[in-house]
FIDODO-518896 format. One record per residue: residue number from 1; residue in three letters; x, y, z of N, C-alpha, C in turn. Coordinates in steps of 0.02 Angstrom, whole numbers. Last residue first. Layout:
// FIDODO-518896
SITE	NUM	ALA	X	Y	Z	X	Y	Z	X	Y	Z .
...
// end
This chain:
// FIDODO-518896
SITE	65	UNK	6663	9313	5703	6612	9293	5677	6542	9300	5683 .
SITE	64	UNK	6844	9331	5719	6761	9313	5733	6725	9336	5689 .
SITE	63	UNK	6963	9439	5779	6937	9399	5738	6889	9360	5769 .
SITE	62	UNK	7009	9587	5825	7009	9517	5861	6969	9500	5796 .
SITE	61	UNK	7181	9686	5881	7131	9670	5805	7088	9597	5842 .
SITE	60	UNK	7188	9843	5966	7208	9763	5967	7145	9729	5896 .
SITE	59	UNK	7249	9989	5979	7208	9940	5970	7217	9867	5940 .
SITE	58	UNK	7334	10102	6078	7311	10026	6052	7286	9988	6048 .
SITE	57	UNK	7402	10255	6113	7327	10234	6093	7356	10169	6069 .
SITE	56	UNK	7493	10358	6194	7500	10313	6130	7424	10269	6152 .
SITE	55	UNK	7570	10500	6208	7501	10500	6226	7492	10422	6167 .
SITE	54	UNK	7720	10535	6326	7687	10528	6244	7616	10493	6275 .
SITE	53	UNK	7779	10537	6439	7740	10600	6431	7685	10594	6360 .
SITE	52	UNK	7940	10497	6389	7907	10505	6453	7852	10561	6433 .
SITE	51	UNK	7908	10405	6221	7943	10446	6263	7923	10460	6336 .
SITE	50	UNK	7974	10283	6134	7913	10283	6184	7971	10347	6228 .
SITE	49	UNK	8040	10297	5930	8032	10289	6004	7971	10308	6061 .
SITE	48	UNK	8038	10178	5806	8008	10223	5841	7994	10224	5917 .
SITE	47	UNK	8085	10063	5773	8120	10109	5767	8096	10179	5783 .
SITE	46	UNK	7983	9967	5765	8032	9950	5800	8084	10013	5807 .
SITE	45	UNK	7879	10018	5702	7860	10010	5768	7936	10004	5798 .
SITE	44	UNK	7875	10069	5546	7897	10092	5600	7918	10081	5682 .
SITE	43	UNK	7789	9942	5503	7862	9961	5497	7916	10007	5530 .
SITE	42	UNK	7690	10001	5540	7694	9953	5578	7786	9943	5545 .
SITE	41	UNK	7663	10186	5596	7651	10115	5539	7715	10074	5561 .
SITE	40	UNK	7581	10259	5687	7648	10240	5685	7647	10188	5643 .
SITE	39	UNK	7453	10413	5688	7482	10343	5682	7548	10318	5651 .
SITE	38	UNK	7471	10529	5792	7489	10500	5737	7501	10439	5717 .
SITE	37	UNK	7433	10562	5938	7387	10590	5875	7407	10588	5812 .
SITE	36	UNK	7533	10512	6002	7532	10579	5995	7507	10613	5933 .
SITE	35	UNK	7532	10375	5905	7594	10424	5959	7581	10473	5956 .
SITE	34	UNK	7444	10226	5884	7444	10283	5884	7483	10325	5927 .
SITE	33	UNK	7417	10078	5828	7474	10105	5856	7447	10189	5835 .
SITE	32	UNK	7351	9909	5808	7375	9983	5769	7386	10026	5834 .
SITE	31	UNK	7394	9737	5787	7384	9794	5844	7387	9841	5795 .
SITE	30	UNK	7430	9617	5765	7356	9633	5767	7367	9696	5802 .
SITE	29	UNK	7571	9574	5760	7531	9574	5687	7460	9594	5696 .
SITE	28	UNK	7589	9579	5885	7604	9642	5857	7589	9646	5788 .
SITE	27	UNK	7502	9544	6023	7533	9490	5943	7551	9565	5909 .
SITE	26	UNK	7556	9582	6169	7505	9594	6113	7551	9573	6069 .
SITE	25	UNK	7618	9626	6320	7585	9553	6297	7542	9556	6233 .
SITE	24	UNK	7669	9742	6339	7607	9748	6342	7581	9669	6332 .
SITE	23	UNK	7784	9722	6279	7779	9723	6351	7727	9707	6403 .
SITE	22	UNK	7770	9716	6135	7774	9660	6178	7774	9666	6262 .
SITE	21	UNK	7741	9852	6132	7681	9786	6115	7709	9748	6159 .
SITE	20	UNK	7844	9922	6169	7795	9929	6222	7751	9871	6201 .
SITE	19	UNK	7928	9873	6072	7956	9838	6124	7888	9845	6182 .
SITE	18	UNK	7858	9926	5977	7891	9868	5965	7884	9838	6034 .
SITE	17	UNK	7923	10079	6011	7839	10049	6010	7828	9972	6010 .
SITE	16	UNK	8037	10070	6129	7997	10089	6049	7933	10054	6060 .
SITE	15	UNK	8063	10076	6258	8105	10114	6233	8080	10136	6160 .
SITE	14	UNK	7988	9998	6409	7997	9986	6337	8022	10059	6305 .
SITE	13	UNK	7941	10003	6555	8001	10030	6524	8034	9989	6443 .
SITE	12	UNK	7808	10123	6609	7835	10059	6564	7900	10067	6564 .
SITE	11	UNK	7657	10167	6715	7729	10156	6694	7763	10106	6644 .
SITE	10	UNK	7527	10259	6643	7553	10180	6634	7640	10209	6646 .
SITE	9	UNK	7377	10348	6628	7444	10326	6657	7452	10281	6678 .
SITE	8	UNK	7236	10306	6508	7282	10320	6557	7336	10310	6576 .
SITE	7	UNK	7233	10319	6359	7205	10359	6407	7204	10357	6498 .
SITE	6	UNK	7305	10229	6314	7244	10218	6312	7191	10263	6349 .
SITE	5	UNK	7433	10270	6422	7417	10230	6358	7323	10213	6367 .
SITE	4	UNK	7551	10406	6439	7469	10386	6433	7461	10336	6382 .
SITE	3	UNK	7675	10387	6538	7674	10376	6467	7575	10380	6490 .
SITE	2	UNK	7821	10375	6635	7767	10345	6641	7720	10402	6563 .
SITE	1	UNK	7969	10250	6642	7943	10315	6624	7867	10311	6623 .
// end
């Protein structure tokens, strides 16, 4: 399905948010998550679904110094 991530079109076929991190190759203890101008708390990720057309934003956490 193809999906806006980050502001652009991306085919995927991950089904929850959960599953788009990992698809995406991202530690899912560093990421925040936005669906359509709402953020998805991280408890949510696995049980929240990726629809055809949703607008999902991710930011990745980096550590340093």
């Amino acid at each position: 399905m193809q999906i806006q991530l980050n502001g652009e079109p991306r085919d995927v076929r991950a089904d929850t948010i959960l599953a788009l991190v990992e698809e995406l190759g991202l530690d899912i203890r560093k990421v925040a998550v936005e669906r359509n101008l709402e953020i998805v708390p991280k408890s949510q990720h696995a049980v929240t679904p990726v629809a055809e057309g949703d607008r999902i934003e991710v930011v990745q956490f980096v550590g340093g110094g």
